[in-house]
Structure formats: C-alpha cells, structure tokens
C-alpha positions as CSV (number, residue, x, y, z in Angstrom):
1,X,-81.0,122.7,223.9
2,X,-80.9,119.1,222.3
3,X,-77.7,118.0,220.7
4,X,-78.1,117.2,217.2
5,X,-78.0,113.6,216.2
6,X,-74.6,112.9,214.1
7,X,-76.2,111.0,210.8
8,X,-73.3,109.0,208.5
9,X,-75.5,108.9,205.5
10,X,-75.6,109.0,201.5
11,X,-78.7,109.7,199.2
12,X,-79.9,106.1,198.7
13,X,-83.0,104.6,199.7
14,X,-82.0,103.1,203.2
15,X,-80.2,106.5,203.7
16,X,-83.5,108.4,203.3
17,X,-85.2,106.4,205.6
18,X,-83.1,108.4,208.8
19,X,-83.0,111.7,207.3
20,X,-87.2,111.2,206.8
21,X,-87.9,110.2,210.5
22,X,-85.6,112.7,212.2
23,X,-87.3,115.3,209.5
24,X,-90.8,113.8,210.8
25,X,-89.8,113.3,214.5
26,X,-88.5,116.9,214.9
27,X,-85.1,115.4,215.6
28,X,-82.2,117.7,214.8
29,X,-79.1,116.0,213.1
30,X,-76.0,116.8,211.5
31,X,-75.4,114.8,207.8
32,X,-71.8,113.5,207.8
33,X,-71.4,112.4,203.9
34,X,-70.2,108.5,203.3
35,X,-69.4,108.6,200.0
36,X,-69.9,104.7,199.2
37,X,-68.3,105.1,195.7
38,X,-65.0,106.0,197.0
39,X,-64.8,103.7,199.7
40,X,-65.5,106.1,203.0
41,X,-67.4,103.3,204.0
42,X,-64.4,101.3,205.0
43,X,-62.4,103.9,207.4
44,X,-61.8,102.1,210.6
45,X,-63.7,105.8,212.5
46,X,-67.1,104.5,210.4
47,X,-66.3,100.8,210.9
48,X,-66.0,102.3,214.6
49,X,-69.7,102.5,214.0
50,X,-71.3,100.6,211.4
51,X,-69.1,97.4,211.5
52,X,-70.8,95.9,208.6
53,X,-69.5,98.6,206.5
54,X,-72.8,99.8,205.6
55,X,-74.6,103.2,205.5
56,X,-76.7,104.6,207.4
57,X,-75.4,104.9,210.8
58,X,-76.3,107.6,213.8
59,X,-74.2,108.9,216.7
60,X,-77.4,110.4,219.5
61,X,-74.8,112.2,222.0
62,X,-78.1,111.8,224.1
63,X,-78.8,108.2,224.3
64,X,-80.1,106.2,227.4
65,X,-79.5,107.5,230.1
66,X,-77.7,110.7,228.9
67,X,-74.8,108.5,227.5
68,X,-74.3,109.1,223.7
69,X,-75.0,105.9,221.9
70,X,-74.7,104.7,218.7
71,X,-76.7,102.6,215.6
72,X,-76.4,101.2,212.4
73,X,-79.2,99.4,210.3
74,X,-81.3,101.6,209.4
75,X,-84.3,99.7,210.7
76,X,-82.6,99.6,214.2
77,X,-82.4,102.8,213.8
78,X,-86.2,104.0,213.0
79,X,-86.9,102.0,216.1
80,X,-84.5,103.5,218.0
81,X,-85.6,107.0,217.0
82,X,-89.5,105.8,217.0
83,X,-88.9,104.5,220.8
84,X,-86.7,108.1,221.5
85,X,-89.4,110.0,220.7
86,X,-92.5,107.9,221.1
87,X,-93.2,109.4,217.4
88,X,-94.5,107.0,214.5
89,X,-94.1,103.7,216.2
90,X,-97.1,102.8,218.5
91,X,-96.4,101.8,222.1
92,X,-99.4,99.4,222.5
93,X,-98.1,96.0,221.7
94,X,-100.7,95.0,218.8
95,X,-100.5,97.7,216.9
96,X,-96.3,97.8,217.2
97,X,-96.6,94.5,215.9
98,X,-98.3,95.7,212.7
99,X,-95.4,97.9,212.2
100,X,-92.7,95.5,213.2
101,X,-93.6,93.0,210.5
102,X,-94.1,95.1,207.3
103,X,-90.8,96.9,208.7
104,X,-89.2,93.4,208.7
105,X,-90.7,92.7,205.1
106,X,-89.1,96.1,204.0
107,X,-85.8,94.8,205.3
108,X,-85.7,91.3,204.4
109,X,-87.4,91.8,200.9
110,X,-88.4,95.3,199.8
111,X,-85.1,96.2,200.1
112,X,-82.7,93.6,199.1
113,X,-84.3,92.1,196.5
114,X,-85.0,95.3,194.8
115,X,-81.6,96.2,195.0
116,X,-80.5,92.8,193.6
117,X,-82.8,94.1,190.7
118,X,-81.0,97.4,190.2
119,X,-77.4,95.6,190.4
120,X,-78.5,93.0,188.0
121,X,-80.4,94.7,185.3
122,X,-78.5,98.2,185.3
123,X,-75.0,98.4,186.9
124,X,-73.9,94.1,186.5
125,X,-70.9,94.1,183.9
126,X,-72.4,90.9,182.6
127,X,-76.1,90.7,181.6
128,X,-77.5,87.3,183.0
129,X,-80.6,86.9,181.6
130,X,-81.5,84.4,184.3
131,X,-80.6,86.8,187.7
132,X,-82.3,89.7,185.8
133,X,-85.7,87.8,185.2
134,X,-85.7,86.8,188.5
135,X,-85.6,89.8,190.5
136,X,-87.6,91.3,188.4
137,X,-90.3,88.8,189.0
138,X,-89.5,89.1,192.4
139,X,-89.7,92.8,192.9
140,X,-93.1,92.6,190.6
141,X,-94.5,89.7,193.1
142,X,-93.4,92.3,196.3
143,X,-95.1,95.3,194.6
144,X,-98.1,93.3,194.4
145,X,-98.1,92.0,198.1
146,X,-97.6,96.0,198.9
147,X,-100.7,96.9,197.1
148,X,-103.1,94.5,198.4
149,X,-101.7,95.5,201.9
150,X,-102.8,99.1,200.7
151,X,-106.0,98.1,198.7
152,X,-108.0,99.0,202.3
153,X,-106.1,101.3,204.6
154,X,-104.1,104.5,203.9
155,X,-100.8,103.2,205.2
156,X,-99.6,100.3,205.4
157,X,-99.6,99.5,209.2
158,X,-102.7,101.5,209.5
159,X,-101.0,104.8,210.8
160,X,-98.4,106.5,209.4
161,X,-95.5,105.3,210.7
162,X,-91.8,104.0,210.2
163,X,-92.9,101.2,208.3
164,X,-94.2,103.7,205.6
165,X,-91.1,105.5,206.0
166,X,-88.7,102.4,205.5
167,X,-90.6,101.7,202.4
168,X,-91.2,104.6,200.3
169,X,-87.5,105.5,199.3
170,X,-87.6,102.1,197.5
171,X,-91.0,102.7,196.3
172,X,-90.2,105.8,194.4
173,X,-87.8,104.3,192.3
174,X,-90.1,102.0,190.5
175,X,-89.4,103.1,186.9
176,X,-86.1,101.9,187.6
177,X,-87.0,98.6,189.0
178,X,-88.9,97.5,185.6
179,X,-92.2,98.5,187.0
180,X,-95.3,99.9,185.9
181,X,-97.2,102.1,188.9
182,X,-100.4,101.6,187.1
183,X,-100.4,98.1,187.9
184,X,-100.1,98.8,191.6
185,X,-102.9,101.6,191.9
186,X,-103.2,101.0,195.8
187,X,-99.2,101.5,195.6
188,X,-99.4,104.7,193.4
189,X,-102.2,106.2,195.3
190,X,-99.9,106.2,198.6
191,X,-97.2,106.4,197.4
192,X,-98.4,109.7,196.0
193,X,-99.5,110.5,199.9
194,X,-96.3,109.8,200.8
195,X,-94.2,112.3,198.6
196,X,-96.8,115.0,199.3
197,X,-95.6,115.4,202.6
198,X,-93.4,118.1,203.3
199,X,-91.3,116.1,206.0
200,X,-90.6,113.2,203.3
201,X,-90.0,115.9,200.9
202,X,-87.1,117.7,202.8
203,X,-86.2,113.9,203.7
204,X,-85.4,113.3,200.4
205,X,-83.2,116.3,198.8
206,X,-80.4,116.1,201.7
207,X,-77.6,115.8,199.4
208,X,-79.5,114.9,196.4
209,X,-77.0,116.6,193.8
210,X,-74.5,113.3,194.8
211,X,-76.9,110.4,193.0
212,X,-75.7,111.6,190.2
213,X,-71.6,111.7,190.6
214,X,-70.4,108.3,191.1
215,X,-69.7,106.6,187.5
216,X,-71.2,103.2,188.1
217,X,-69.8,101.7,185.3
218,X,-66.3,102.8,186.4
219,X,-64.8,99.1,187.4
220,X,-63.3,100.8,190.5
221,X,-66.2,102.2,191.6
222,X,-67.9,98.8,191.2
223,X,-64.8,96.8,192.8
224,X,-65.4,99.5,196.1
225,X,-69.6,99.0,195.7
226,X,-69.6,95.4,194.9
227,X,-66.4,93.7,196.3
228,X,-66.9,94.5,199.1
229,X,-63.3,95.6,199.9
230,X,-61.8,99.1,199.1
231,X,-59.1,99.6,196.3
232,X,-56.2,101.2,196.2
C-alpha cells in the first residue's frame, strides 16, 4: 500500500496547486495545516523543510529510490509529482517544454505579481495610488497574454497538465484582482473547464472554512505575513 504524501499546506492559491495534482494524480496525502497568519511557517520542524519559510511543502516517504524525500516550491513540486507519476507533465522533450515555460510564467508572473496586487490594493495599511495602478496594469497585461495563449487551444500547454494546474488557483480569484472575466473570454471559457472538474473541485475545498479566519487587517497578523519575521 503506498504511503501517503505528508502535504504542509494552507488554502491559498500556490497551496491548491499540490492538493489539485495529488487529487488528479491519484496520489494519497495527508494535509498538515501551516497557519501563515500565526506564524507556523517559521518553526525550525517546517523551516526543516521549506527553508524559505514558505508554503507549500511535501514530505514523499517514497522518494527515489525508496528514500523519503522532501520539496518545497510548489512548482518543484508539480514536477516532482508530474515526473513520480508520469501524470500531466509529458515525457517527450517538446511538448515538456510547452509546459515548462507557461509553468515558469505562472511562477515568475502569474503569481507574484498578482499577489503584489492583492497586498497593494486590499490588505496595504497605506494606499499608494502609484503601486496599486501598477499591478493592476500588470495583472490586466498577464490576463491578456493568458487569453491569447487560450484563444486556440483548450489548455494552455495544449494538454491538460500542471501548467493549468499552477495557474487556475490564481485565475479564480479575478474579481479580487480588479478584473473583469468578460474581457478575457478565452480565460473565462477555461477557466470554466477548469472548475468543472471534479479533481480541481476536491482540490480546492481542503480546508476552505480557514480563508476566512485570519484578520488581515490585524497589524500582527500583517507584521507575521508581511515582515517576514514572526512576533512575539
């Protein structure tokens, strides 16, 4: 019987993207809760881990060659998994490449720069006019490189696959970037797609109920998210 993979996650978008490909790959896993509002992020057993203090991370007690292994980035660790399972992440080099890059893009851009967007224009004490219209231009300008990606093809590497995967947690939020679907109809369409399947659905609600605990505009809360250091 396979060991369950140990996942140290919280609901957020790059924490969905591990609990949607082990859903998808078949994969089981046990969650273990970070709660990144109070700091659990920063205990030297997850640092242990994820030295970057960062969610999500995995523990496979049945890594390479039997040996339990761990990984933390959670695009490390969809190719990890995609590689482990030869699931959703193409073997043949061309079409790995397609996935590779738009995985990259999710990581260096549809990612960050959204979530420079959320801190700015909802949980920033101060509101700077200047940082808010700028990733919100930004995140408009990715949305719009996302739907001419999608304008012919169902996904956007072609096949489903972790690239989709990486993406869609962001994707969903939209309404809280400042966006308007109906300017990205390629977008809406797969994203629609996307949150259809049952996989990304189950993905989704592990530990849902917790988005809506942490008090982001409690200044201790923001010290632990946005210092970068824990508080005492």
């Amino acid at each position: 019987m396979q060991k369950p993979i140990d996942v140290y996650f919280w609901p957020t978008p790059n924490g969905w993207k591990v609990t949607i490909a082990l859903e998808e790959m078949g994969l089981p896993y046990a969650v273990h809760l970070v709660n990144i509002a109070k700091g659990d992020q920063f205990a030297p057993e997850f640092l242990a881990i994820s030295p970057n203090n960062k969610m999500p991370a995995i523990i496979d007690p049945d890594g390479p060659g039997g040996a339990p292994i761990s990984v933390f980035e959670s695009g490390a660790i969809l190719q990890y998994l995609g590689r482990k399972t030869g699931k959703l992440y193409p073997a043949e080099e061309r079409a790995r490449v397609e996935v590779e890059q738009w995985l990259m893009w999710q990581m260096g851009g549809f990612g960050p720069m959204l979530g420079q967007n959320h801190h700015f224009r909802i949980y920033a004490p101060e509101k700077l006019p200047y940082a808010m219209d700028r990733y919100l231009n930004e995140t408009r300008r990715l949305y719009g490189v996302l739907d001419r990606r999608l304008a012919d093809r169902e996904f956007v590497a072609g096949a489903y696959s972790i690239a989709d995967i990486a993406i869609v947690g962001w994707a969903k939020l939209w309404e809280r970037q400042g966006m308007d679907i109906a300017e990205f109809p390629h977008v809406g369409r797969w994203l629609e797609t996307m949150l259809a399947r049952p996989a990304v659905q189950r993905g989704l609600a592990i530990s849902q109920e917790q988005r809506a605990t942490p008090n982001m505009q409690d200044a201790k809360v923001q010290a632990i998210l946005f210092g970068n250091k824990p508080t005492t």
